[in-house]
C-alpha positions as CSV (number, residue, x, y, z in Angstrom):
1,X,0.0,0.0,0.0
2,X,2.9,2.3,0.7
3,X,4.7,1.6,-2.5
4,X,1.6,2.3,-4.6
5,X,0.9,5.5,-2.3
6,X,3.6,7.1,-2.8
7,X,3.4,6.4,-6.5
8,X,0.4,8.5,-6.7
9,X,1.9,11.0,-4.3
10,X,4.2,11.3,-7.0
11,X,1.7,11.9,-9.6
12,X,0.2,14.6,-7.4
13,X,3.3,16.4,-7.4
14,X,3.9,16.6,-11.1
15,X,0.5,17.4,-11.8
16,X,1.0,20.6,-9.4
17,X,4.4,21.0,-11.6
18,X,2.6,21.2,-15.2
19,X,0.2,23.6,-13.5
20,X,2.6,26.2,-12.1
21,X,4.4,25.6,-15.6
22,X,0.8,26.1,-17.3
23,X,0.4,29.4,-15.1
24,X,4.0,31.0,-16.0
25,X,3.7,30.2,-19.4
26,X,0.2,31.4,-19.8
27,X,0.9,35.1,-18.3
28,X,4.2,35.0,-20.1
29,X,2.1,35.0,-23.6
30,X,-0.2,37.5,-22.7
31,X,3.2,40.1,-23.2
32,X,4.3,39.8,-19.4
33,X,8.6,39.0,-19.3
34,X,9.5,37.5,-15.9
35,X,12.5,37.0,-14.0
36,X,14.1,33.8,-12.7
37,X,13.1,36.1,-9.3
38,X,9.6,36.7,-10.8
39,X,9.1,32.5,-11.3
40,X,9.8,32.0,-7.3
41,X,6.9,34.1,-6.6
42,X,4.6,32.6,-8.4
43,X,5.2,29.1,-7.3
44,X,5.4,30.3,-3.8
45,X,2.4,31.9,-4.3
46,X,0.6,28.6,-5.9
47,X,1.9,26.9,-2.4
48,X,0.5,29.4,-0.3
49,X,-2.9,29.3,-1.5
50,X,-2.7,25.1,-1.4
51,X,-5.0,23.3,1.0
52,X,-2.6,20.9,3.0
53,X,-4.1,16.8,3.9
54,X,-3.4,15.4,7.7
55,X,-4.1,12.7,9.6
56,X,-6.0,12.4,13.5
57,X,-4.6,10.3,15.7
58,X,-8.3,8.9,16.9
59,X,-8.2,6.9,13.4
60,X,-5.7,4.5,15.2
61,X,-7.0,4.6,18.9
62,X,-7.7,1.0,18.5
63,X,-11.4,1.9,20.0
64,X,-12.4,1.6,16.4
65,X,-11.7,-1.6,14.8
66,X,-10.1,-4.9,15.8
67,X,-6.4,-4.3,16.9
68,X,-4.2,-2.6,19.1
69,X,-3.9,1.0,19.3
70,X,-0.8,3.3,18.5
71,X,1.1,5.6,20.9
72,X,1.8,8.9,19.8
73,X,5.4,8.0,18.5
74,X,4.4,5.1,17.1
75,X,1.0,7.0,15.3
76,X,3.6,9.3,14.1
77,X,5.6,7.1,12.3
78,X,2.8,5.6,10.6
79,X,1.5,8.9,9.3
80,X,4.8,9.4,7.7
81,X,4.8,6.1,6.0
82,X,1.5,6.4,4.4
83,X,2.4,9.7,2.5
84,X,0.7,12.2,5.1
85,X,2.9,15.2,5.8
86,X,0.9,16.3,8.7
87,X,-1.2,15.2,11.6
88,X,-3.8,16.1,14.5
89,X,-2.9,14.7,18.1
90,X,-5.9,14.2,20.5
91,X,-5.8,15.8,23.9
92,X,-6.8,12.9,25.5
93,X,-6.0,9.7,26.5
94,X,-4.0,7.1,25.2
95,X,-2.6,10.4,23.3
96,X,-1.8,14.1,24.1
97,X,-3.4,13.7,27.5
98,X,-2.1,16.5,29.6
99,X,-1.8,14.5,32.6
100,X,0.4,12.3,30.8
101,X,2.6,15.0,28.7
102,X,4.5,18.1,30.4
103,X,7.1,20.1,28.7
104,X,9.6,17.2,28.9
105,X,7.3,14.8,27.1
106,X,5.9,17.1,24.6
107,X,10.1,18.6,23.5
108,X,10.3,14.8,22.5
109,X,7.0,14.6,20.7
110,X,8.5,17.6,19.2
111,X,11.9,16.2,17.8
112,X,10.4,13.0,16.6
113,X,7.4,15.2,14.1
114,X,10.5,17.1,13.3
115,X,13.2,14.4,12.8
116,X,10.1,12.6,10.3
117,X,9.3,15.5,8.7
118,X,5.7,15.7,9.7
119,X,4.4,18.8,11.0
120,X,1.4,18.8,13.8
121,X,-1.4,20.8,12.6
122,X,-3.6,20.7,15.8
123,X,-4.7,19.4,19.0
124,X,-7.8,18.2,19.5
125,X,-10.2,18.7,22.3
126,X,-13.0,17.0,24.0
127,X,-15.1,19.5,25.5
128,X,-18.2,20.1,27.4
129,X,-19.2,23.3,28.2
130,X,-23.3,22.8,28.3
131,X,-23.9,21.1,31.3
132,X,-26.1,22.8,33.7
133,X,-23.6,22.0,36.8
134,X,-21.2,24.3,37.6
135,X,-18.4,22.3,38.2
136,X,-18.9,20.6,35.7
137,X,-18.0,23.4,33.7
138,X,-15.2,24.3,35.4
139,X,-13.5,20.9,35.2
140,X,-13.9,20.9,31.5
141,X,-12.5,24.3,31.4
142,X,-9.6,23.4,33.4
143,X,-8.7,21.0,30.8
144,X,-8.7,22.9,28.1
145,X,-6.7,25.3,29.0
146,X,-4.1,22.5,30.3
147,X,-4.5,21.7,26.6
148,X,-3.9,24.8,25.4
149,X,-0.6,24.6,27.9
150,X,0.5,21.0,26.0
151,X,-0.5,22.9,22.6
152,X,1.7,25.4,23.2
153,X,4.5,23.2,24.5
154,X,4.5,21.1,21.4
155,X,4.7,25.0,19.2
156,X,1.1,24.2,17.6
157,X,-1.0,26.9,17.0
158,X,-4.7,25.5,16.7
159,X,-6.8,23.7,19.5
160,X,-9.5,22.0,18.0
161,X,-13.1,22.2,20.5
162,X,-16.5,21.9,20.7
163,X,-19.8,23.2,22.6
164,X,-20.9,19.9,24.0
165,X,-19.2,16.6,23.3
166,X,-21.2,13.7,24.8
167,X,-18.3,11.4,24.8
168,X,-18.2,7.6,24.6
169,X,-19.0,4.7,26.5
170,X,-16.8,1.5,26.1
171,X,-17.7,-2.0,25.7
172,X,-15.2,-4.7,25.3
173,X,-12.6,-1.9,24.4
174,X,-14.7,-0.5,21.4
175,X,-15.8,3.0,21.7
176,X,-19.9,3.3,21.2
177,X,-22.1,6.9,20.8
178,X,-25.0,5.7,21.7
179,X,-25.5,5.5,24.9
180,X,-24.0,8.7,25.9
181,X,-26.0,10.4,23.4
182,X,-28.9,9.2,24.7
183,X,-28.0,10.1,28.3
184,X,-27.5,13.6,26.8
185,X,-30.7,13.8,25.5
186,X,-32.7,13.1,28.1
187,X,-30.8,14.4,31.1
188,X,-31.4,18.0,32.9
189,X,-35.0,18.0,30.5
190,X,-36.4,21.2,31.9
191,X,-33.0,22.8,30.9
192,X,-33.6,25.1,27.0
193,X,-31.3,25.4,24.4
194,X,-30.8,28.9,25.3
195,X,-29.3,28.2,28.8
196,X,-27.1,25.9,27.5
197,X,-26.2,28.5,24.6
198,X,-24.8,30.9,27.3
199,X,-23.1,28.7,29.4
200,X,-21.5,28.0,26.2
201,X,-20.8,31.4,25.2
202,X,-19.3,31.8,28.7
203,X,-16.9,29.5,28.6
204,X,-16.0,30.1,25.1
205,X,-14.9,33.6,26.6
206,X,-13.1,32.9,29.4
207,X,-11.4,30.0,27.3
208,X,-10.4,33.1,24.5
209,X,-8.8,34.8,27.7
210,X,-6.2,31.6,27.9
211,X,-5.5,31.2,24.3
212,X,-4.3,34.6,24.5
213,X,-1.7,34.0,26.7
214,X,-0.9,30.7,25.1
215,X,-0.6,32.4,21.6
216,X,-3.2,29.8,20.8
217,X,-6.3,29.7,18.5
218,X,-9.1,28.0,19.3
219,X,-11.0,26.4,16.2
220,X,-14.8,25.8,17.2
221,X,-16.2,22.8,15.5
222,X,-19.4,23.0,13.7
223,X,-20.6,19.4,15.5
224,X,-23.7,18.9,18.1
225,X,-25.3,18.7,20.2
226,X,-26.2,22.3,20.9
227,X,-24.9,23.4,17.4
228,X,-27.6,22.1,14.8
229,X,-25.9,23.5,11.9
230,X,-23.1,25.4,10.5
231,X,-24.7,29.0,11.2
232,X,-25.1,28.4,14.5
233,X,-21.1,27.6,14.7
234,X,-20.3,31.1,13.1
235,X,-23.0,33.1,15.3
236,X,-21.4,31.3,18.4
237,X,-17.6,32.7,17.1
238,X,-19.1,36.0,16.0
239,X,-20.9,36.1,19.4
240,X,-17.7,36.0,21.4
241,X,-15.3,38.3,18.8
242,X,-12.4,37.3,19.3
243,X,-9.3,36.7,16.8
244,X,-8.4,33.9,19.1
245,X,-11.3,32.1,18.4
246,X,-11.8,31.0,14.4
247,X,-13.8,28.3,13.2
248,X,-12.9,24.3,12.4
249,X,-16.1,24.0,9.5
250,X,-16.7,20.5,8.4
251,X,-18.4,18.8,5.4
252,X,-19.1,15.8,7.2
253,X,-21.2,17.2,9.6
254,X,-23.9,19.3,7.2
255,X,-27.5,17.9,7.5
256,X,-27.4,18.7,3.5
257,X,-24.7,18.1,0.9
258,X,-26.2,19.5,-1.8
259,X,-23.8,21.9,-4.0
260,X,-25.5,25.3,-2.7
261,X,-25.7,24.4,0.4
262,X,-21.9,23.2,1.2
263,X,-20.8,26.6,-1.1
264,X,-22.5,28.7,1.1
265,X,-21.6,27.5,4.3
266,X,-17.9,27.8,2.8
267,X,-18.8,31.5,1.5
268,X,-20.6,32.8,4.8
269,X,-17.8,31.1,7.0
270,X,-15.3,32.7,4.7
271,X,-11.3,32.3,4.4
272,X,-10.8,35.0,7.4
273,X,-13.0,32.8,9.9
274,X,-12.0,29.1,9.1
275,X,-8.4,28.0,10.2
276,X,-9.0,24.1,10.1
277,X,-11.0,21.3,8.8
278,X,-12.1,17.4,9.1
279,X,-12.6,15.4,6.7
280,X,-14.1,11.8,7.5
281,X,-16.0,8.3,5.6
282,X,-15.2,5.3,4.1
283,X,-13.5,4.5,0.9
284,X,-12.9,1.7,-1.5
285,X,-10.8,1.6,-4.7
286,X,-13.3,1.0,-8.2
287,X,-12.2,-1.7,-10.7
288,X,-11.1,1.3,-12.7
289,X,-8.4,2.0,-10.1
290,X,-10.2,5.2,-8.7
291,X,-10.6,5.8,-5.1
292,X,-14.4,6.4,-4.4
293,X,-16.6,6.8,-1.4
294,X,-18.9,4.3,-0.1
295,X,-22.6,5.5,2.0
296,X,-21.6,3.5,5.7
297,X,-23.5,3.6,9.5
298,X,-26.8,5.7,9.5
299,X,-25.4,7.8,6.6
300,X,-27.7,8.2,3.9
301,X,-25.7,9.7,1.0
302,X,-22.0,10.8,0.0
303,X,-20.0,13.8,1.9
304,X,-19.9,16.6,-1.2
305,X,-15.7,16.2,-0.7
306,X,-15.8,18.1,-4.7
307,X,-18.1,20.7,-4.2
308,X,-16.4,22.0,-0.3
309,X,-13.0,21.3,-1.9
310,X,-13.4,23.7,-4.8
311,X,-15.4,26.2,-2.8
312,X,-13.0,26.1,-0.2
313,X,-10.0,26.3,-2.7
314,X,-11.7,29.4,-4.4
315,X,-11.5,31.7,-1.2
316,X,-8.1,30.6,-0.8
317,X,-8.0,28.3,2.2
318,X,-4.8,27.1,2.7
319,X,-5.4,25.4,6.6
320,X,-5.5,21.8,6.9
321,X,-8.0,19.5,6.0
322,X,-7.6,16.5,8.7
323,X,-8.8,13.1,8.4
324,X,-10.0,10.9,10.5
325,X,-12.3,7.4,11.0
326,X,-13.7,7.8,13.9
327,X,-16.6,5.7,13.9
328,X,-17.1,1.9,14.3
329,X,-15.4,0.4,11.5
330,X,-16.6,-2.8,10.5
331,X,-16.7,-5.1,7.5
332,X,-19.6,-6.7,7.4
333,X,-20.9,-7.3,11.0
334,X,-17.2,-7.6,12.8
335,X,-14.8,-4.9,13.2
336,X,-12.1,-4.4,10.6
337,X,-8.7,-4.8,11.1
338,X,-5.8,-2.3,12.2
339,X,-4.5,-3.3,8.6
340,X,-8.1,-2.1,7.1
341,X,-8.5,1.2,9.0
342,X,-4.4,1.7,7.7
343,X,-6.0,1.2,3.9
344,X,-8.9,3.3,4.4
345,X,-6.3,6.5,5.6
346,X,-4.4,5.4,2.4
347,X,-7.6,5.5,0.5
348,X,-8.6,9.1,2.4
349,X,-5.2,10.6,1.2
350,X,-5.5,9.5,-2.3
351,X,-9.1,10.4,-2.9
352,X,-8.6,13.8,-1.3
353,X,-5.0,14.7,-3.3
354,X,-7.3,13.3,-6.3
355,X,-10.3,16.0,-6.0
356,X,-7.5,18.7,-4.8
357,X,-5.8,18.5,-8.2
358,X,-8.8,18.6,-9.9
359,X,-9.7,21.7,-8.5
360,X,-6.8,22.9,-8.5
């Protein structure tokens, strides 16, 4: 899979070539002489304005599918080898936990990305900042901003979070949704949306008061409960005002994927607001040798990857776009394999670089 990956990777890279060519040669017609000086520019400016592809570490938690899970180093090192060039760490447990990583810890976590080449685009939070109890609140405060002090150790400058994560429940070692969704749903009943909306919000500013000392930006997922759709995200960022708080807008998590719809999510967020993406699914290579997507869980159609790519591409994003699998992965009715969720980030990377050149 690596051999063929990189083959493709590759390809990627040549196509990008012939464009910047395409682009020099093109102005050069229309009258315009350019220096050797002149050249650089525009190629640096072509890489500027490119979206970049990286990899979560929750795809190989091992809560997932059928096999062990990766440590950080070892998550790392599998990124490298399957042609990403960038990765997301999770702030929790059995990764970028705070309690588990100080200064120290994180230097090496450091040296390793560096030593491989592989930059860390973010850190990912778990956050809930709904709940009705007070302390409640303030213990998941307290852990962001320790994970804004672990960000800020390893020299990233995005922390990924939420309104109100429900979390997990485990059985037999595999992670399950639904039963602390449900216990989300029907707990503290009498308490409205609006409550929960400025308890939110309050957090969200105090949290803004930490990322400014950690130089950190915090980019707010688009992802419920709490936040039904992608305009509620931006009124929730716009709400609090700060430049420390951006937006992390994701395709997978639309209720629609029709083109208007995903363009003018992309358009009303807008380049200056969004700093970081996810991209998630299933994939499967076509007899034709294409990567395509496959409908899986309680999905009902395909993520529009083409129509948020281009849109996205036409504002100039150029933040991350991060993948991860982060649902129960099984083929047929048992869970995959460590091997199979390593395909289906092979898969990810190829079908994304694919619709990146296209649009390109």
């Amino acid at each position: 899979m690596t051999q063929k990956n990189s083959l493709n990777r590759r390809e990627f890279l040549l196509k990008g070539t012939k464009g910047t060519i395409g682009l020099t040669a093109g102005i050069a017609a229309s009258g315009a002489i350019f220096s050797c000086q002149d050249r650089e520019k525009i190629v640096e400016q072509k890489n500027k304005n490119s979206i970049k592809l990286s990899l979560f570490s929750v795809t190989f938690t091992g809560v997932w599918y059928d096999g062990p899970g990766l440590n950080i180093k070892e998550f790392i090192r599998k990124a490298k080898s399957i042609g990403y060039n960038a990765v997301e760490l999770g702030g929790k447990r059995p990764h970028l936990s705070p309690l588990d990583y100080d200064e120290k810890e994180c230097a090496e976590i450091r040296k390793l990305a560096d030593r491989e080449g592989i930059e860390i685009a973010a850190v990912a939070s778990y956050n809930n900042f709904a709940s009705p109890i007070p302390e409640r609140r303030e213990n998941e405060l307290l852990m962001v901003r320790e994970q804004m002090r672990t960000t800020s150790y390893l020299g990233v400058k995005i922390l990924r979070l939420m309104a109100a994560w429900t979390g997990v429940t485990m059985d037999n070692g595999k992670a399950i949704y639904d039963e602390a969704r449900k216990a989300s749903e029907v707990a503290f009943p009498d308490v409205t949306k609006q409550q929960k909306w400025k308890w939110c919000r309050e957090c969200l500013e105090e949290s803004v008061k930490y990322a400014e000392k950690f130089g950190i930006t915090l980019a707010f997922q688009n992802h419920k409960p709490l936040i039904d759709n992608y305009k509620d995200a931006i009124e929730m960022v716009n709400e609090i005002g700060s430049e420390n708080l951006k937006l992390s807008l994701d395709v997978p998590l639309f209720y629609a994927q029709d083109d208007e719809y995903v363009r003018n999510a992309v358009l009303e967020a807008g380049k200056d607001l969004i700093v970081h993406s996810h991209v998630g699914g299933e994939f499967y290579r076509q007899e034709n040798g294409k990567i395509a997507q496959r409908v899986f869980g309680s999905r009902r159609n395909l993520i529009n990857y083409p129509g948020f790519l281009k849109t996205l591409t036409e504002i100039g994003y150029n933040g991350y776009l991060s993948y991860e699998l982060c649902h129960p992965f099984k083929i047929g009715n048992k869970y995959a394999k460590l091997e199979d969720s390593e395909e289906q980030a092979v898969f990810a990377l190829e079908y994304l670089r694919n619709i990146l050149s296209e649009v390109a």
